[in-house]
C-alpha positions in Angstrom: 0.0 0.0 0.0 1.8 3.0 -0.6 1.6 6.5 1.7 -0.4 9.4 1.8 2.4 11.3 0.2 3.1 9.0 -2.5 -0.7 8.9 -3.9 -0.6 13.2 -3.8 2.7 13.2 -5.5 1.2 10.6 -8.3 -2.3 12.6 -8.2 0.1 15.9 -8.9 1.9 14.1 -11.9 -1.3 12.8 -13.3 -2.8 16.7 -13.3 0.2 18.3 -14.5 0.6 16.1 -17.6 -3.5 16.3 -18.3 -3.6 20.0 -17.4 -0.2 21.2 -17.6 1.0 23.2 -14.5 -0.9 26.8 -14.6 -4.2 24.8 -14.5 -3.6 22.5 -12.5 -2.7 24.9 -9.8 -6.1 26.5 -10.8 -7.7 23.6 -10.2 -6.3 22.8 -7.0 -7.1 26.6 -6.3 -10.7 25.9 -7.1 -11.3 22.9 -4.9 -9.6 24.7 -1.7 -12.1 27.8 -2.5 -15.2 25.9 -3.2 -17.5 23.6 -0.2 -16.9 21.2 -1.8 -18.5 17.4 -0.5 -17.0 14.7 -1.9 -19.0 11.7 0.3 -21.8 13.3 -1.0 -20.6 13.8 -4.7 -19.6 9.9 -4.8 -22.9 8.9 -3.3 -25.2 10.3 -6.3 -22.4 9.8 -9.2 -23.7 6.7 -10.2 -27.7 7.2 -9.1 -30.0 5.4 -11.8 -26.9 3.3 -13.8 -26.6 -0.4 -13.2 -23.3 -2.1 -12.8 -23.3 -3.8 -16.1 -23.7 0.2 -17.5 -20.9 1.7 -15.0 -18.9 -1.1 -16.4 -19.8 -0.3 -20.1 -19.2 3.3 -19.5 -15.3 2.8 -18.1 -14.5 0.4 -21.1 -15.9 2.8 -23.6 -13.3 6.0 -21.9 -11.0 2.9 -21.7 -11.2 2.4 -25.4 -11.7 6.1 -26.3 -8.2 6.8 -24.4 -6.2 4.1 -26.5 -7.6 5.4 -29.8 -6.4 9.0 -29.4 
């Protein structure tokens, strides 16, 4: 299991090479300025989809990420 510190550092990496580094110290600006709840968030993300559709849904990004 790795640390706290490791999974920021990889989050960070994963940010910068999506955003590049002026937005993702935006975003990280945004989510310290905002109320944000993330329980709550999680809880309703999926609301209405069935497994076999969740699962659908991630191997369709999946696919749509190799193909770019």
């Amino acid at each position: 299991m790795r640390t706290d510190s490791e999974i920021k550092m990889s989050g960070f990496e994963i940010l910068n090479r999506s955003l590049g580094m002026v937005e993702t110290e935006r975003f990280i600006a945004l989510l310290q300025r905002e109320k944000f709840d993330y329980t709550k968030w999680r809880e309703t993300l999926f609301d209405g989809l069935s497994g076999n559709e969740i699962s659908k849904r991630a191997m369709d990004f999946q696919n749509l990420l190799k193909n770019k």
